[in-house]
C-alpha positions in Angstrom: 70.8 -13.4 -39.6 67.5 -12.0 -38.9 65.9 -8.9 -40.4 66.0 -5.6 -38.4 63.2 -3.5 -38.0 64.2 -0.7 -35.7 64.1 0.9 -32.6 60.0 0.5 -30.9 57.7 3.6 -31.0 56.8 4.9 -27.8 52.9 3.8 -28.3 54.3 0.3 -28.6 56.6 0.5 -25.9 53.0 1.6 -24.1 51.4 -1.1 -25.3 53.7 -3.5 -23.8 53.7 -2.1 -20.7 49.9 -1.4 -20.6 49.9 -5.4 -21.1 52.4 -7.3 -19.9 50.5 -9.1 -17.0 47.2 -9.5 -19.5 48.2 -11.4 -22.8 51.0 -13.2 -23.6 54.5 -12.6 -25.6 53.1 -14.8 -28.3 49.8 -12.2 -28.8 51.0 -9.2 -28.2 54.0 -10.3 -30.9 51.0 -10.7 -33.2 49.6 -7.8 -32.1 52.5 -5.5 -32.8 53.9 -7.3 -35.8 57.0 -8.3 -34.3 59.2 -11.4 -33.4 58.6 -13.5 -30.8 62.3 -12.9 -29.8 61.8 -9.4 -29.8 59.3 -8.9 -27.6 60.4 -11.0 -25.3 64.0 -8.7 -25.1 61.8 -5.9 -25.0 60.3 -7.3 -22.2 63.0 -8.3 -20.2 65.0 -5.0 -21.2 61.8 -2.6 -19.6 62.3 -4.9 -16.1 59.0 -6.6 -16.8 59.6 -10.0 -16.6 62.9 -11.8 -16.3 62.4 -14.6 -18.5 59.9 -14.8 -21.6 56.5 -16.6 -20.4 54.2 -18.5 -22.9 50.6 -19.5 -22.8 49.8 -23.0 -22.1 48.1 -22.7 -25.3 51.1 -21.6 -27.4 53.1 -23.9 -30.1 56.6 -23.2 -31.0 56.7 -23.6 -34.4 60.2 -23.1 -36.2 60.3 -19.4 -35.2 56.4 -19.1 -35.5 54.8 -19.0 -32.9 50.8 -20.4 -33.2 48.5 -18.9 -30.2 45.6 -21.6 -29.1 43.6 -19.0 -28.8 
């Protein structure tokens, strides 16, 4: 079983809206210390995008993921 953090802050809630459409789940996971997983729900549960997208560049690693850039 994973480890729960908690509920997002509004300013990352924000965040993920602000950039959505600019940088993919993998950064802005990195970004905002969290999962991949979980900002991919967040994602999907703000109507953003139905399915998680990746960059062409990203590596699924275990459940790490590695950014190309």
């Amino acid at each position: 079983m994973g480890v729960v953090r908690g509920t997002y802050r509004d300013s990352e809630v924000q965040f993920i809206i602000n950039n959505h459409d600019k940088m993919s789940i993998a950064e802005m996971a990195k970004k905002l210390n969290r999962t991949y997983m979980s900002v991919a729900h967040k994602r999907r549960e703000l109507g953003l995008s139905p399915e998680p997208t990746r960059s062409k560049d990203d590596k699924i690693l275990g459940r790490i993921i590695v950014t190309g850039k």
